[in-house]
N, C-alpha and C positions, 0 to 999 in steps of 0.2 A: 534588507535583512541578509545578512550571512547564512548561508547554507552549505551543512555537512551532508556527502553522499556514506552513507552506512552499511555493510552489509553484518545483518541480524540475524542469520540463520542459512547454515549449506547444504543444499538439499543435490540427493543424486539418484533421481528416479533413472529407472531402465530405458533405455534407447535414446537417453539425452548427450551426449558428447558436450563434456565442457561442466556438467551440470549446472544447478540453480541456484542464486543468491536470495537472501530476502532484502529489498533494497529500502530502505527507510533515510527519510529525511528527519535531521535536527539542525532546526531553525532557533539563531537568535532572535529573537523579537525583542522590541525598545522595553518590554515589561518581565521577561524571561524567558524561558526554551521552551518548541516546540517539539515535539515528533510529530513527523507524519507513518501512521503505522507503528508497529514495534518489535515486527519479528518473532523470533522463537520465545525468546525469555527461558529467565535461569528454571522456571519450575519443569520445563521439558524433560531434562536430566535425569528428577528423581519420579515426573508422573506424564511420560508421553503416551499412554493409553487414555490416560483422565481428562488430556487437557488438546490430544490430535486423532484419538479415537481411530480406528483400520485404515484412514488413508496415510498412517506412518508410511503402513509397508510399498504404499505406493510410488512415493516420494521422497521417501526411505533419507529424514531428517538426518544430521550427521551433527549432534550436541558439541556444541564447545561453548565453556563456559564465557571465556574471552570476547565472543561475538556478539553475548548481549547487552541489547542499547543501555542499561544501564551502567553495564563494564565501559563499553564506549564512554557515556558519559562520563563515569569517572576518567578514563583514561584522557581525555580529553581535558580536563584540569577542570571540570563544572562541577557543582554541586548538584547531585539527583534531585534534590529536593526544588529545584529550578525548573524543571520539569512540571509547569503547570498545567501542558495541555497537550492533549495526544488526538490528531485528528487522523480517522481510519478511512482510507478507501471501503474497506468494508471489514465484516465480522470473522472470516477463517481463520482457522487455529493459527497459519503462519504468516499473520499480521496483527492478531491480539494477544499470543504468547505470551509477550512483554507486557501489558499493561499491568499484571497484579505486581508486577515490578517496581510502578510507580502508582501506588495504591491514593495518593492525596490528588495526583492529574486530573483532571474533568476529560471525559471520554466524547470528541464530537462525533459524529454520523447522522447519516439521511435517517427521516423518519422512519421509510421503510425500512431500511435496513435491518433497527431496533426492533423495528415487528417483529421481523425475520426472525432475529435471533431469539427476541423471547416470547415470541410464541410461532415456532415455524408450522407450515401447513403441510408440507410435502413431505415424506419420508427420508429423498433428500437433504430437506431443509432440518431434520430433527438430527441426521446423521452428523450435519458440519456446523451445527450449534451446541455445543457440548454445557451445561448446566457449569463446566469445573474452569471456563475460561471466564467469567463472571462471579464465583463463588466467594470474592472479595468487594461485593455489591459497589461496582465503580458508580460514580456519578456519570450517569447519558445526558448527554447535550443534542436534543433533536435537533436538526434542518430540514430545511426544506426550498432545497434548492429551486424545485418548478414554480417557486414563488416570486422567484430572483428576478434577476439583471442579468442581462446580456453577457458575456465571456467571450469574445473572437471566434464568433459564429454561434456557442452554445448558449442556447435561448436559459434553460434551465441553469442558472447560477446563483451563486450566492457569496458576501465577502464575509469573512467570520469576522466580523469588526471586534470581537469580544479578546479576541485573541489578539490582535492589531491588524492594520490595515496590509492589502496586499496577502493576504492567503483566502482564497477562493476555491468556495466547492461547488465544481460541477456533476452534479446527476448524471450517470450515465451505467444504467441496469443492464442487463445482460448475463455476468459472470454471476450477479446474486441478485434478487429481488433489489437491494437498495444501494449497491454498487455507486461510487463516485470516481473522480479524478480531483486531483489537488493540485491549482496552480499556486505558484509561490514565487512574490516580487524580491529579487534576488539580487534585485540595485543596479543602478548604473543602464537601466532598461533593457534589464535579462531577465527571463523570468524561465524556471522551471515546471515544467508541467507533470507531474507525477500520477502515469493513466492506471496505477495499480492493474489489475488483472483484465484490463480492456482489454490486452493484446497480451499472450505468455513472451512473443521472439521478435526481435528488430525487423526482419525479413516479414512480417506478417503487414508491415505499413508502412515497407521502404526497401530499398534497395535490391538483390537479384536472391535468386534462387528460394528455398525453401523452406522451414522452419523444420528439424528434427520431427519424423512421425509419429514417437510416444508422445513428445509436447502438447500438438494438434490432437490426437487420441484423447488424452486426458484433459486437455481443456472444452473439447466438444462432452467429454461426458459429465463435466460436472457443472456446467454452464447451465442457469437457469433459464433462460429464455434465448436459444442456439439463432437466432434469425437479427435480434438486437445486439448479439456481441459481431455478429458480420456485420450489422450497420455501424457499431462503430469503429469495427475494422477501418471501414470506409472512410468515416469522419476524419479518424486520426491521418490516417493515410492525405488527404486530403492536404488539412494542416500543415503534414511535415514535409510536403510540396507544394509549400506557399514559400517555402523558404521567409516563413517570419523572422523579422530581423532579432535575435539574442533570444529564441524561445528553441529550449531544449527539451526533446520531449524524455522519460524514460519510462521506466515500466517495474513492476516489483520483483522481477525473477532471471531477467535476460545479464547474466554477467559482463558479456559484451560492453552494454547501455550505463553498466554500475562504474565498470574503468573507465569509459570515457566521460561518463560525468565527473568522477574522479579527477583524470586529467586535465576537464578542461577550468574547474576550480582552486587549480591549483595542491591538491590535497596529496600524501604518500602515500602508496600500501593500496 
C-alpha cells in the first residue's frame, strides 16, 4: 500500500525549538484511503476552545487552513469522500480534529480508548475528551488488540482486515488509557510503524543527547499511566536497534521523523 507522510496541524509550544507537527498517515488501500489520525481539522479555526479546550495555550496550535488532511487530500488529486476509514492512535484533540472532516469514515480505536473518551474517569480524562470533538456522532469501530496476534515482539495486536490487509493495531497505553501504535505494510517489505504519542522526540528511543525539557514536561504531565509510557520508551527503543530490515519507525509530533519519512518516500515539501 502506498503511503503519504502528512503533517495536519503546527503546533509551537514553549521551550520546544523547531516546534511540533501532527504527523498523519494516508494510506492507499486496494478498496480506498486511509488516515491514520487526522490532526487539527478545518473546525479549529472557527472553535479551538470547543474542540482543544486550555491545552491550546499549551501547545499553542498555529491554524492553517492548507494543513488539513482534507485540504491534503484534495490537494492530492483524491476524492475526500474515499476516505473510508480513519484509524487513531488515540482520542486527543490534535489527532481527531479532522475527523468531523470526514463525517461518512468509520472511526477505528482500541476499546479502551472509546471508554476513555465517552465516559472518562479522571478529571484528566474529562479535560482531553471534549463532547464537541464527537458532536457529529462518528461511527466507533472497537479493537481489541490484547485479543490479537503477535507484531515483532508485541504480544497485543491486531490486523484490521476490514480495512485491508497489512495495517495493524498494536495496544500500547500509557500516553492514554487506550493508546495504540499503527503499523502499516508499505510494500516491497517496508513497513511503517506509526507509535503516535509513545514517544513526543526521536532522541527519547535513539540516537545521543536529549529531548527539549518542555517536551518531556509536558508529556510526563499529561501521560496517563507515567511508568507504561517508560516501558514503552524501552520497547520502541529496543526495536529501533534491532535494525529491522525496511521498518521505520515515527511518532505524531517530532518534525525531524515527519521529513525523513518524507524523504525517504520519495515525497516533496
Amino acid at each position: 500500500m502506498k503511503v503519504h507522510h502528512l503533517n495536519c496541524g503546527t503546533m509551537r509550544p514553549l521551550a520546544t525549538p523547531g516546534g511540533l507537527v501532527c504527523h498523519v498517515l494516508l494510506v492507499e488501500t486496494p478498496t480506498g484511503l486511509a488516515l491514520v489520525d487526522t490532526g487539527l481539522g478545518l473546525r479549529y479555526g472557527s472553535e479551538p476552545g470547543k474542540l482543544f479546550g486550555p491545552s491550546r495555550f499549551v501547545v499553542r496550535p498555529v491554524f492553517d487552513e492548507a494543513e488539513a488532511a482534507v485540504r491534503q487530500v484534495q490537494a492530492l488529486g483524491f476524492d475526500p469522500h474515499d476516505v473510508r476509514d480513519i484509524v487513531l492512535t488515540h482520542f486527543d484533540a490534535d489527532h481527531v480534529g479532522g475527523i468531523a472532516d470526514f463525517p461518512w469514515a468509520r472511526i477505528h480505536l482500541t476499546g479502551d480508548e472509546a471508554n476513555a473518551a465517552l465516559t472518562p474517569r479522571t478529571f484528566a480524562e474529562k479535560s482531553r475528551y471534549l463532547p464537541a470533538q464527537r458532536d457529529h456522532r462518528p461511527e466507533l469501530v472497537r479493537h481489541e488488540p490484547a485479543a490479537g496476534d503477535q507484531w515483532r515482539g508485541f504480544a497485543s495486536a491486531t490486523e484490521l482486515t476490514e480495512i485491508g490487509d497489512g495495517i495493524v493495531m498494536l495496544a500500547l497505553p500509557g500516553h492514554s488509557r487506550g493508546h495504540a501504535a499503527i503499523a502499516v505494510d508499505a510494500g516491497h517489505g517496508r513497513w511503517v510503524l506509526h507509535a503516535g504519542d509513545s514517544f513526543y522526540h526521536s532522541r527519547q528511543i535513539g540516537g545521543h543527547g536529549k529531548a527539549p525539557l518542555g517536551l518531556l514536561a509536558m508529556e510526563r504531565t499529561v501521560a496517563f499511566d507515567w511508568p507504561r509510557v517508560r516501558e514503552n520508551h524501552e520497547r520502541l527503543r529496543e526495536l529501533l536497534a534491532s535494525n529491522a530490515p525496511g521498518l521505520q519507525i515515527v511518532n505524531a509530533h517530532d518534525p525531524t521523523l515527519l521529513a525523513a519519512a518524507r524523504e525517504s518516500s520519495g515525497q516533496r515539501g
